[in-house]
C-alpha positions as CSV (number, residue, x, y, z in Angstrom):
1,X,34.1,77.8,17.0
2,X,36.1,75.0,18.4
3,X,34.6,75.3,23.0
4,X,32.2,72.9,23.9
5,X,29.0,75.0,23.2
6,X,26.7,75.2,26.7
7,X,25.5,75.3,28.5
8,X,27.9,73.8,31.6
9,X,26.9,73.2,34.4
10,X,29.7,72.2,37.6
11,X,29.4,68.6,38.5
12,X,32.3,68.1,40.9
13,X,34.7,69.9,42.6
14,X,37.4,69.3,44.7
15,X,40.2,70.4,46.1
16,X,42.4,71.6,43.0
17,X,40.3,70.1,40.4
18,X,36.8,70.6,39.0
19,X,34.4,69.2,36.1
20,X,32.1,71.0,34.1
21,X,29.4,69.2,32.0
22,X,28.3,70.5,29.5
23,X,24.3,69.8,27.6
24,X,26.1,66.9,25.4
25,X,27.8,65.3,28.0
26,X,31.3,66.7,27.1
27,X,34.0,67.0,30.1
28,X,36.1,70.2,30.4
29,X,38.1,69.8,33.3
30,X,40.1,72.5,35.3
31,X,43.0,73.1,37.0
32,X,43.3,69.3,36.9
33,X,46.0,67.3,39.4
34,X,45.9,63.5,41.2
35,X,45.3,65.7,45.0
36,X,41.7,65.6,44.2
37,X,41.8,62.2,45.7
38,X,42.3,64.0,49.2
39,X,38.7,65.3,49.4
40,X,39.2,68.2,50.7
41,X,37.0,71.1,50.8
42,X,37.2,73.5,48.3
43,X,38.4,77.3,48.7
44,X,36.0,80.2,47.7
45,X,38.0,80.6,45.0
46,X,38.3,77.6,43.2
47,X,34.4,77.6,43.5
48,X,34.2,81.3,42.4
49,X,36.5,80.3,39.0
50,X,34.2,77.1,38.7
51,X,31.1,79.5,38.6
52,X,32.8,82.0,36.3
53,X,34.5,78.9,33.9
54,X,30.7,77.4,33.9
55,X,28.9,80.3,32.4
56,X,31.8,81.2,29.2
57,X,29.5,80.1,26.7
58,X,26.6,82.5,27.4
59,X,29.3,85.1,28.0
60,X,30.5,85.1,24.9
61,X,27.3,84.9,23.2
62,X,25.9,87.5,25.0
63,X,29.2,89.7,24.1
64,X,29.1,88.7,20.6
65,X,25.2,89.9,20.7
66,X,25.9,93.3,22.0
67,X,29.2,93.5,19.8
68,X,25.9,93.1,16.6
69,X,24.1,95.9,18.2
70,X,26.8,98.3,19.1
71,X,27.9,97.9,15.6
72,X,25.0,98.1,13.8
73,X,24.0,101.6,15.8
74,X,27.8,103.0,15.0
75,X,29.1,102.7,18.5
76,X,32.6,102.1,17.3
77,X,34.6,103.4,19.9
78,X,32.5,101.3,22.5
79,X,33.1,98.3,20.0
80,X,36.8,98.2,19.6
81,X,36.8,96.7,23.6
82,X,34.1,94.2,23.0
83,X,35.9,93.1,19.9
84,X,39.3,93.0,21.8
85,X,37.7,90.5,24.1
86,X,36.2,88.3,21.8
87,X,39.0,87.8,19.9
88,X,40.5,86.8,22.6
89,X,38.5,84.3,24.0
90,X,38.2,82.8,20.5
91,X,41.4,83.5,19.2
92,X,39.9,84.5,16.2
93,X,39.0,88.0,13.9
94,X,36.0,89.3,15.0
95,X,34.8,88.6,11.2
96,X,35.9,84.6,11.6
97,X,33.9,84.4,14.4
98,X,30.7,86.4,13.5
99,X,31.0,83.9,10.0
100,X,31.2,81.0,11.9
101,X,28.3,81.7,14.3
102,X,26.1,81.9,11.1
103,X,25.8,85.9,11.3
């Protein structure tokens, strides 16, 4: 897949703008604009979306885990939503992305 694999961890965040490292030192930045120069406090929010942004990798590994498990027991029903997702975050067929993971 073509994310910075994790796992990221939040370095800085300011007002409208926050960085997220990742194990190899790659930058994704978020919600980036020039009024981080203001230092001002961040809202809840912009920390809760940092939080939430921070953790994607393990989120879609752990969904691309279960989407293995409920597949392989026949849960298709239960599948179709997990697949939905992951397609979406990857922007790819679930079989792309299960081939490119090495699965």
């Amino acid at each position: 897949m073509k994310h910075t694999k994790g796992p990221w961890k939040i370095n800085t965040i300011y007002t409208t703008f926050f960085q997220i490292d990742s194990e190899n030192n790659d930058i994704c930045c978020v919600d980036c604009d020039f009024n981080y120069m203001l230092e001002i406090e961040p809202t809840q929010e912009q920390i809760a979306n940092a939080r939430l942004i921070s953790c994607a990798p393990e989120m879609l590994e752990a969904l691309i885990i279960q989407y293995e498990w409920l597949y392989s027991k026949a849960y298709y029903n239960t599948c179709e939503s997990i697949k939905s997702v992951i397609e979406k975050a990857t922007g790819m067929k679930i079989e792309e992305v299960l081939k490119n993971e090495g699965r």
